[in-house]
TIDO-919132 format. One record per residue: x, y, z of N, C-alpha, C in turn. Coordinates in steps of 0.05 Angstrom, whole numbers, plus 5000, padded with zeros to 4 digits. Example, Ala and Ser with C-alpha at 12.3 -4.5 7.8 and 13.67 -1.06 7.14 Angstrom:
2
526448865156524649105156526449345156;525749555142527349795143525850015157;
This chain:
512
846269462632846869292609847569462585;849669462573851769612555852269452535;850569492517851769262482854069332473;855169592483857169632471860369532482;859869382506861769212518861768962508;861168822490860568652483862268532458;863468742446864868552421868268732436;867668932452871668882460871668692473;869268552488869368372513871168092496;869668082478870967802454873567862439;873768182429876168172417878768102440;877968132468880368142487880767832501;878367682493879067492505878967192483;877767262457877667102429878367212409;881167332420881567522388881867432360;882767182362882966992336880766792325;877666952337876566662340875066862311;872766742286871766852276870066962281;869167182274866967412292865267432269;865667512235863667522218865267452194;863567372179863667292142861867392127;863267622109860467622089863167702067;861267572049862367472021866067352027;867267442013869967412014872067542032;870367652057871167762073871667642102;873067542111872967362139874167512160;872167562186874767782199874567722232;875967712248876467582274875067762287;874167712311873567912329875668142335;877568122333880868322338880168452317;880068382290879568532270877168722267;874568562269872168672272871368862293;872568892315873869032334875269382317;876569292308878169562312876869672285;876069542265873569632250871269782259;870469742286867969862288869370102301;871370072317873070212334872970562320;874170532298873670682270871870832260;869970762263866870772258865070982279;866270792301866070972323866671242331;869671252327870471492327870471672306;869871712288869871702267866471932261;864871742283861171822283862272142300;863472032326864172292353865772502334;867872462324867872782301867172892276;865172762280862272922267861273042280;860873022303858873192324857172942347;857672702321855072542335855472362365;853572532381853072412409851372252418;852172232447850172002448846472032451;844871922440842571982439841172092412;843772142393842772232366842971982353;840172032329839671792309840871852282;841771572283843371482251840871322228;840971482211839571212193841171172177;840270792167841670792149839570652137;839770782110838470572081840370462062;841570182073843070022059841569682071;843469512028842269282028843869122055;844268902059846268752076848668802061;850368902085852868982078854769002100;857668892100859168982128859169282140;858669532117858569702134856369762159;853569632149852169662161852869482186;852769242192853869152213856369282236;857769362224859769582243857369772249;855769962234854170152250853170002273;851769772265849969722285851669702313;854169622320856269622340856769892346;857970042325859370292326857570522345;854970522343852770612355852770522382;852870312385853170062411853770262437;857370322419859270402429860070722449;858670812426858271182432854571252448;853171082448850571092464849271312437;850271312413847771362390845571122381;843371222365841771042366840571032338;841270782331840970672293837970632288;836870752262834970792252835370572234;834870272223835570232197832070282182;832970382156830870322148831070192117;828370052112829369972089829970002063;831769892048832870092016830270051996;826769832016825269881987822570131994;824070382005822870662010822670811992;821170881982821171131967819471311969;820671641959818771871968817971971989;815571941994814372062018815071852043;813971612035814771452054817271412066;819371422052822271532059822471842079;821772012071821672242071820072272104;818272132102815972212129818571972153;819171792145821371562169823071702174;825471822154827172052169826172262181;823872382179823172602196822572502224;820472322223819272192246821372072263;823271962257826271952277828072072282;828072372273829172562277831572492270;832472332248834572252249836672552240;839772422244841272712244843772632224;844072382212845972282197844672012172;845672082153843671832137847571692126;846671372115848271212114847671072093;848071062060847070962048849670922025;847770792004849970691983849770911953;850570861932850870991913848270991901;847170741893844770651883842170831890;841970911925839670961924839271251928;842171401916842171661919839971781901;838771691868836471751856834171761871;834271601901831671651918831871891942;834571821947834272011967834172231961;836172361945835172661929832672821931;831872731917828972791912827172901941;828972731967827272871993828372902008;831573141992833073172018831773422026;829873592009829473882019827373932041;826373582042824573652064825573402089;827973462094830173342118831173552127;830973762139832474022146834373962165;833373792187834773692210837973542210;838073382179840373292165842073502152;844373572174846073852165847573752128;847773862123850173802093853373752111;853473452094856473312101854573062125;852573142124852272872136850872642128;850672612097850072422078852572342074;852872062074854671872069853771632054;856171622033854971332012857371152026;856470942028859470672034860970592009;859970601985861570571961861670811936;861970981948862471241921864071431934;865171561921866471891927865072011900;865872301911864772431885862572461878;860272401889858372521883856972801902;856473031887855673171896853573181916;853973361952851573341972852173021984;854572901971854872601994857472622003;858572482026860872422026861572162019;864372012041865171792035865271682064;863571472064863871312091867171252099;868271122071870770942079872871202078;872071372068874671682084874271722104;871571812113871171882137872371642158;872271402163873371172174876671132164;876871222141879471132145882371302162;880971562162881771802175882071812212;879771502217879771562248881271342260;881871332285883371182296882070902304;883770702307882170382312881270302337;882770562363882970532379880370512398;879170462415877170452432876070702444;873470802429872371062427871871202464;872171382462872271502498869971422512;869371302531867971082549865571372550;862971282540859671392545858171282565;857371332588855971272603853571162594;853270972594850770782582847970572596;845670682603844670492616842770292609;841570132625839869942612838070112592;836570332595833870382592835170582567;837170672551838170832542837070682510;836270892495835770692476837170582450;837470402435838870342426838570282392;836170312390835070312363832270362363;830770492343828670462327827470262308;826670202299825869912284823170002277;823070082254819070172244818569892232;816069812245813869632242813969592205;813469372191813969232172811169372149;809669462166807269682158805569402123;806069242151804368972130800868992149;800469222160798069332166797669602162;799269732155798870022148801070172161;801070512161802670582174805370502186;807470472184809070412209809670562230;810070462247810670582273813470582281;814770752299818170692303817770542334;819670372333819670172353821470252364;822070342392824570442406826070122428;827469982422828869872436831069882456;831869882481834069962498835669772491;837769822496840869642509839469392521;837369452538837069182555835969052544;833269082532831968912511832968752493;835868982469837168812457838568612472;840168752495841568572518840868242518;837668302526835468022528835367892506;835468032481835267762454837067612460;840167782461841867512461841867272485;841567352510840267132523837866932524;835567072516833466932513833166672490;834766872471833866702449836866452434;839366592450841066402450841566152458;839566192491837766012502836165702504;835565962484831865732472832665632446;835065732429836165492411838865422415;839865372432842265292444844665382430;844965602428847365672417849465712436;851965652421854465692434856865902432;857665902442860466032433861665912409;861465672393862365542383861265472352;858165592362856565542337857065762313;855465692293856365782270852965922252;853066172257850266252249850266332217;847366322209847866432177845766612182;846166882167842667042166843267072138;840567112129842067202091838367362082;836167332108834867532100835767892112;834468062102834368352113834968362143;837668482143837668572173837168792186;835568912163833869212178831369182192;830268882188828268712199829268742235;827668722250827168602282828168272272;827468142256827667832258829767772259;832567942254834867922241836867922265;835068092289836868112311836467862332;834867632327834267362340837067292330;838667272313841167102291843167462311;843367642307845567832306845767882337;844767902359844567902387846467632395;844467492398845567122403848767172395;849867212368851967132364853967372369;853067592383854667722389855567692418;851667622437853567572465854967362467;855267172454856966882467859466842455;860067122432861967052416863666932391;860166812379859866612355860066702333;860166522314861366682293859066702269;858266932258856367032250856667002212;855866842200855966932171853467082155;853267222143851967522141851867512111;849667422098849867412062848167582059;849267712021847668012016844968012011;843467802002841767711995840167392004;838367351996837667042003837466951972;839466681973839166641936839266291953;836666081943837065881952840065701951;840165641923842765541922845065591932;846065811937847965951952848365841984;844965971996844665872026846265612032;844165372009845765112018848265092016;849665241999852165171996853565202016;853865392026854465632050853365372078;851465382078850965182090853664902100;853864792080854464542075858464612082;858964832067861264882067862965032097;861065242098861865252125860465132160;859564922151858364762173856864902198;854665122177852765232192851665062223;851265152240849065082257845865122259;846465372260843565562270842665772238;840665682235839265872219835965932223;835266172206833166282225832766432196;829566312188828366352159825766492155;824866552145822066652134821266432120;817766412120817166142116817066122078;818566442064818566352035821166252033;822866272057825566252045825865972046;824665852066823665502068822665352054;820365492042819365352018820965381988;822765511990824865621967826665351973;828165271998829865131996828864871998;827264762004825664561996824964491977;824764721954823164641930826464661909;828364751920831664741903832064471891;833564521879834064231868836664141885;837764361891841164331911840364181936;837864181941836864121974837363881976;838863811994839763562019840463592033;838763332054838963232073841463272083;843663102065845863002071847963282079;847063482058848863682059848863902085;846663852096845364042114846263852145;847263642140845963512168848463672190;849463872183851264032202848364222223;846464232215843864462218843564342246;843564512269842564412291839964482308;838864752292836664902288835765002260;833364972252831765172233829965312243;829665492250827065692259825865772237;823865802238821465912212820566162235;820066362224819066652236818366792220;817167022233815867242215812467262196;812067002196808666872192808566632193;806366572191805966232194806766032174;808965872178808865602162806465492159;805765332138803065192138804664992138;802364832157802364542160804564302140;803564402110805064142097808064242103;808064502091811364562093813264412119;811564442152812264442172812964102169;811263942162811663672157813663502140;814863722121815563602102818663672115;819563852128821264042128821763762156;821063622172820863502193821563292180;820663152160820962982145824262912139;824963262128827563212108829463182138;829663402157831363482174830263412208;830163172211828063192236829863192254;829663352274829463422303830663632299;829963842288831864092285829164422279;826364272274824964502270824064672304;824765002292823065002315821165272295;819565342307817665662302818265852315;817666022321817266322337816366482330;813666492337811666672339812166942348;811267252338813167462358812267632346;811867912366812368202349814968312358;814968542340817968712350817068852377;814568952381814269152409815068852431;815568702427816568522446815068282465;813968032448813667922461813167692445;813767392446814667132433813366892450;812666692432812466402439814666342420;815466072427817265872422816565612416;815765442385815865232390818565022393;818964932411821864772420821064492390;823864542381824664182365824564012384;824363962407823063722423820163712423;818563922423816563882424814263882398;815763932382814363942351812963702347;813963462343812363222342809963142362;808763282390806863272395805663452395;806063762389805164032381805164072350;804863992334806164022308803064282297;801264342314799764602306800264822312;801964762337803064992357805465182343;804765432354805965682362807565652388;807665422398809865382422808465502444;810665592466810165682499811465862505;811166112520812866332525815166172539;817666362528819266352542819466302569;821666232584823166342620822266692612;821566722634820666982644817967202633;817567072612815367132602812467052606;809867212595807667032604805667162587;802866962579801767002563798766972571;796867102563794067062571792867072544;790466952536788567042515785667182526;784867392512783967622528781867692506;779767722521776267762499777867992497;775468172485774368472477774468672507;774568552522773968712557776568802565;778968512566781168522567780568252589;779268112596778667872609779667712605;781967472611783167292605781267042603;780166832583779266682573780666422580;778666182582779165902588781265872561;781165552568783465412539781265342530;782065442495780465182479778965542459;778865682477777765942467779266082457;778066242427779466412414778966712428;781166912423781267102429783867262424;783867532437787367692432788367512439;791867472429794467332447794967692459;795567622485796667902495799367652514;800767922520803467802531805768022545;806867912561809568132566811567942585;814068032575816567952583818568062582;820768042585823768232584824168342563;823268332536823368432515821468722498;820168752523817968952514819469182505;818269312487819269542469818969812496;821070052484820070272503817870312503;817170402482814470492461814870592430;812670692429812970762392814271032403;815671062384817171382386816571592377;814771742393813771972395810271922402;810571622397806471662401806671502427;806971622449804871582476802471502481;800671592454797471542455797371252438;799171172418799370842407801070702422;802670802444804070642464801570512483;799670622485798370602512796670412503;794870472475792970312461794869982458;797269992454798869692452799769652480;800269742494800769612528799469732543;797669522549795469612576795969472603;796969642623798069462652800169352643;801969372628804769292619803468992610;801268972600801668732568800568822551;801768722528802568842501800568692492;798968792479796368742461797668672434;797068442419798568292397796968482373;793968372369792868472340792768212337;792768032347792667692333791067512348;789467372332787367132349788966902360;788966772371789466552383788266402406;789866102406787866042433789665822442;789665752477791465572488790565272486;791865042486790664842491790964782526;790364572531789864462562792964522576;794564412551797564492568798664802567;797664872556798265222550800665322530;799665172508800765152482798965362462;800965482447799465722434797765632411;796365602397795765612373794465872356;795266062338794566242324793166132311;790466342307788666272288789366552271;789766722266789366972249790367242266;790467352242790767642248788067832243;787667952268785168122270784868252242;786868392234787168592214786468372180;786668112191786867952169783767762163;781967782184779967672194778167722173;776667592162773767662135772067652151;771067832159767067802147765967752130;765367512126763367492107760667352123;758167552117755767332121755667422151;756567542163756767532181757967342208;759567182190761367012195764467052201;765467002220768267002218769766742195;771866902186772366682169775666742170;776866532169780466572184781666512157;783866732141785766592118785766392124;787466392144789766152150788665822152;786565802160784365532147783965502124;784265642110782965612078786665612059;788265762066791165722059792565492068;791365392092792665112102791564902079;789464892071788164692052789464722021;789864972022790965061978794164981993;795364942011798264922008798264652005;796664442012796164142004796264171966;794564281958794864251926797864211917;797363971899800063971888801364131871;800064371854800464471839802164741860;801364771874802565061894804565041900;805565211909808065271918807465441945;806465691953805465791970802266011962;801066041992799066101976797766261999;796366561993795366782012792266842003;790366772024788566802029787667172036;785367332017784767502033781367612024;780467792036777567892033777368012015;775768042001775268141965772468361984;771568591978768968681972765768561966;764768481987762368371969759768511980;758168561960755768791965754168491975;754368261977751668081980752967932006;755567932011756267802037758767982054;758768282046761268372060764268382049;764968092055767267972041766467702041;768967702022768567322003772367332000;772467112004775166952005775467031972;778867051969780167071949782966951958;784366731942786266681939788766771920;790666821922792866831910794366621911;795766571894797766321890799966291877;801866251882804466151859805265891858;805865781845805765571825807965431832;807665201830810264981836812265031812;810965091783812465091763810665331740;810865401730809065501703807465331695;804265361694802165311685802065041694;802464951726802464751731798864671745;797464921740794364771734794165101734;790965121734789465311717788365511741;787065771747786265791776783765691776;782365661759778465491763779565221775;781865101770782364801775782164831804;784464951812785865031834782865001854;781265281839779165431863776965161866;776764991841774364751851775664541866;778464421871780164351890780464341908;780364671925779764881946777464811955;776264921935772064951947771264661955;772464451947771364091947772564051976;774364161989776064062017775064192036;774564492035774864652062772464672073;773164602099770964502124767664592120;766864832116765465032114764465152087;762265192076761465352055762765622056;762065802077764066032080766766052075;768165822070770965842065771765792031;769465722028770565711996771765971982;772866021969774566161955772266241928;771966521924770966631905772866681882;775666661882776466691855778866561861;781566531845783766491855785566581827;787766771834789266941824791666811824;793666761792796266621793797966821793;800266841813802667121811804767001801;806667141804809867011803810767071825;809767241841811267281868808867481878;809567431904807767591921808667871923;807268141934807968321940809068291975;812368351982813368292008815168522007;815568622038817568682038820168592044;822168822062824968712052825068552082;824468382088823968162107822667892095;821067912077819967752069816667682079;816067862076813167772091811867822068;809167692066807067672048805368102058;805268152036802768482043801268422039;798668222050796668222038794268502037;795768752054794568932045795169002019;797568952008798469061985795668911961;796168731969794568391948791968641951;790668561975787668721972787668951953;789669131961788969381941789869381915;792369201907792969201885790569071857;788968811874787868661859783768741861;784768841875780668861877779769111883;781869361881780669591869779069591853;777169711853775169831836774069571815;774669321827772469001814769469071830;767668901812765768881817764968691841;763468841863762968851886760568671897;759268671878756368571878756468271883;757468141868757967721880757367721909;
C-alpha cells in the first residue's frame, strides 16, 4: 500500500475534477498533481531520500499540503510540528526525529534561530521559508520548486510497513512522544473512515482546524483516496466556516468540540444554510451532553463522535445510532476490537469501569525511538488507551475519564467529566473544564474553569452554588470556580488541563 499512488491515480483518471481549495486558490487534481510533482523533485536534489525526515513548522497552508503528498511520493517521512513551539521544546522535537530538512514560514524564523545551533544534523541550505527570500541561513521554498520539473518524480520502492510520518502526541499529558505511522495505516484512514461517514468521490470536505494534528488526517486521507474534493481553511474563524459551508455546499466536516460550541453560539448559524452537511463529527474530547443535544436539535441526523488516539485505535458513534446512544462513544469499527481491562490486564463484564484497550488496522509502528514506551502502550498487540470507560449490554462505549485526569479526593474517585456535564447545563457558560486543585485535608478538590456565554454573564460564587446544588455527590462539588476568556489549547484545539492545573494553583493554599 503506496500513498503516493494515490493523487496521479486521480490526476489520470479526474483530471478536471476539484482536488483542493484554500483561500482563493482552486486547483484540479491535474493541477495539484504536477504541483506536488515539483515538490517532489525538487526534495530528491537536495539529497533527500527515501526514509529521511522533513519537518515542517507551518500554519495551514497549500505548501504544506503538497509536502504531505510530495513525501508520499519519494518514500521520505513528514515530521509536522506545530508553529505554537518554542525553545527547547522545539529544539528537543527536531532532534528527537532526526529530522534533516525544516519547512517553515518567515514569521517563525525569530523562533527558530535561536535553536539552530543545537540542530547539527540540519546541514545549512536546508532551512526553507514558503514566503520570503532573503533572509539570511534560509532559503526559498518557491525557487527551490520553481526550478524543478512537474514531471512524475523517479518511481521509490515503497511498502506497506515503510513509514510515512511522525505525529508527536498533543503532550495534553506531558511529554510528547513521536508517533510513527506507515503507508498502510495512513492507507487505512482513508478507507476506514471514508467508510464510516460515507464519503464519496463526489463529496465536498472542509477542515479549517490544524493539520499538524492526527485529527486532520480523518478529513485529508478520506478525500484523497476516493478523489473528493478537499477545502483546506487557514484558520477556524466561525463565521467564515458557515459561509464556506453554505457557499460551497460542504458535505463532511469534522470539528473539535470548541469549534461546535463556537458555531452554535454564532449569530451566522443556520439550520437553513448548512442543510448541504451530511456529517458533523465532533473529535478530539468529549462533547458534553447539552452541546450533543442541541447540535441534534439544530441539524438532526447528521451527528456523529469519534472517540480515538493517534497510536491507533477508535470507536465510532454512527448518526443512526445517536438517538438511542446519545451517552455513547459509539462501537469499534469493521475490523477492529475492543475490551475494557482492570489493573491485571483482565477483560471486565459490561456495566464496569475500567482501561478502554483496543487494536485494529490502524495501530501506530510505535513511538520513535522508545521501544520501552512502545511496549508499556501495546501489550499482545492492544494498545492501552490511558482512559476509563465501560461497555453497555450491547457493547457500546461509554468514557468516563481520563486516568491522567481522575481526582482523588477523600479517597474517592471523582470523574471531571460528571461535574463538567452539569456546569455546561448553566446558562451562563459557554464551555467548561473541570480539574484537581491540591488539598492537604482531602488530596484533591474539584476546581472549575469556565468561559462565559457573554461578559459578566454571572459571577463564579453564583456559578459554583449552581454547580454544588445539582451534582450527584458531595465529592463533586466544586471548591472554587475560575472565569477565563479562553482556555489554555493547543494547535488542535484541545483543552491543557495540565496547563489550567499549573498555571492556576501553583503555589495556592493547599490546606482546604
Amino acid at each position: 500500500m503506496n500513498l503516493g499512488t494515490l493523487l496521479p491515480r486521480h490526476a489520470r483518471y479526474r483530471p478536471d475534477h476539484t482536488a483542493v481549495i484554500f483561500e482563493e486558490q482552486r486547483l484540479t487534481f491535474d493541477q495539484f498533481h504536477r504541483r506536488v510533482n515539483r515538490i517532489a523533485n525538487a526534495l530528491l536534489s537536495e539529497g533527500i531520500s527515501k526514509g529521511d525526515k522533513i519537518a515542517t513548522v507551518l500554519p495551514n497552508c497549500l505548501e504544506l499540503l503538497e509536502v504531505y503528498w510530495a513525501v508520499a511520493a519519494i518514500g521520505a517521512v513528514v515530521v509536522p510540528l506545530s508553529p505554537l513551539l518554542r525553545g527547547k521544546g522545539l529544539s528537543t522535537l527536531l532532534s528527537d526525529s532526526d529530522s534533516e530538512m525544516v519547512i517553515t514560514n518567515a514569521a517563525f524564523v525569530e523562533h527558530l534561530d535561536p535553536v539552530r545551533a543545537e540542530l547539527p544534523r540540519i546541514r545549512p541550505g536546508r532551512y526553507l521559508l514558503i514566503d520570503a527570500d532573503g533572509i539570511p541561513g534560509y532559503r526559498s521554498y518557491g525557487a527551490m520548486a520553481s526550478s524543478a520539473s512537474d514531471a512524475p518524480p523517479p518511481a521509490v520502492p515503497i511498502g506497506r510497513d515503510d513509514p510515512y510520518n511522525i505525529i508527536y502526541s498533543s503532550g495534553t499529558t506531558g511529554m510528547p512522544k513521536g508517533i510513527v505511522h506507515s503507508h498502510y495505516v495512513r492507507g487505512m484512514y482513508g478507507t476506514v473512515f471514508s467508510s464510516a461517514y460515507r464519503i464519496t468521490p463526489e463529496s465536498v470536505l472542509l477542515h479549517a482546524g490544524s493539520i499538524v494534528f492526527n485529527g486532520s488526517f480523518l478529513t485529508l486521507m478520506p478525500a484523497m483516496y476516493l478523489g473528493a474534493t478537499l477545502i483546506l481553511q487557514r484558520q477556524f474563524q466561525a463565521e467564515e466556516f458557515l459561509r464556506t459551508v453554505e457557499r460551497e455546499r460542504v458535505t463532511h466536516v469534522i470539528l473539535v468540540p470548541s469549534q461546535i460550541i463556537a458555531l452554535l453560539n454564532d449569530p451566522h448559524f443556520s439550520p437553513k444554510a448548512l442543510e448541504s452537511l451530511e456529517t458533523v463529527c465532533s473529535l478530539g474530547a468529549p462533547l458534553h451532553r447539552e452541546h450533543k443535544e442541541r447540535l441534534a436539535r439544530e441539524l438532526p441526523g447528521r451527528f456523529h463522535e469519534l472517540y480515538g488516539l493517534t497510536e491507533g485505535f477508535v470507536t465510532i458513534l454512527d448518526k443512526n445510532d445517536y438517538a438511542a446512544k446519545p451517552g455513547s462513544v459509539g462501537s469499534p469499527p469493521p475490523f477492529f476490537e475492543m475490551r475494557i481491562s482492570d489493573e491485571s490486564g483482565r477483560e471486565l463484564p459490561a456495566g464496569q469501569v475500567g482501561e478502554i484497550t483496543g487494536r485494529g488496522p490502524i495501530l501506530m509502528s510505535g513511538y520513535y525511538k522508545r521501544p520501552d514506551l512502545t511496549r508499556e502502550a501495546v501489550v499482545d498487540g492492544w494498545l492501552r488507551s490511558g482512559d476509563l470507560g465501560y461497555v453497555d449490554a450491547e457493547g457500546y462505549l461509554y468514557l468516563v475519564d481520563r486516568m491522567k485526569d481522575l481526582i482523588l479526593s477523600g479517597g474517592i474517585n471523582v470523574y471531571p467529566k460528571d461535574i463538567e456535564e452539569v456546569i455546561a447545563k448553566h446558562p451562563a457558560v459557554r464551555e467548561a473544564a473541570v480539574f484537581g486543585a491540591p488539598s492537604e485535608k482531602w488530596g484533591e478538590t474539584p476546581v472549575a474553569a469556565v468561559i462565559l456565554s457573554r461578559p459578566g454573564a454571572a459571577a463564579p460564587e453564583e456559578i459554583r452554588e449552581w454547580v454544588n446544588a445539582r451534582v450527584e455527590a458531595r465529592y463533586q462539588q466544586v471548591r472554587e470556580v475560575v472565569i477565563l476568556a479562553d482556555f489554555p489549547r493547543n494547535a488542535a484545539g484541545k483543552t491543557l488541563k495540565r496547563v489550567l492545573r499549573e498555571r492556576f494553583w501553583a503555589g495556592r493554599d493547599t490546606r482546604i
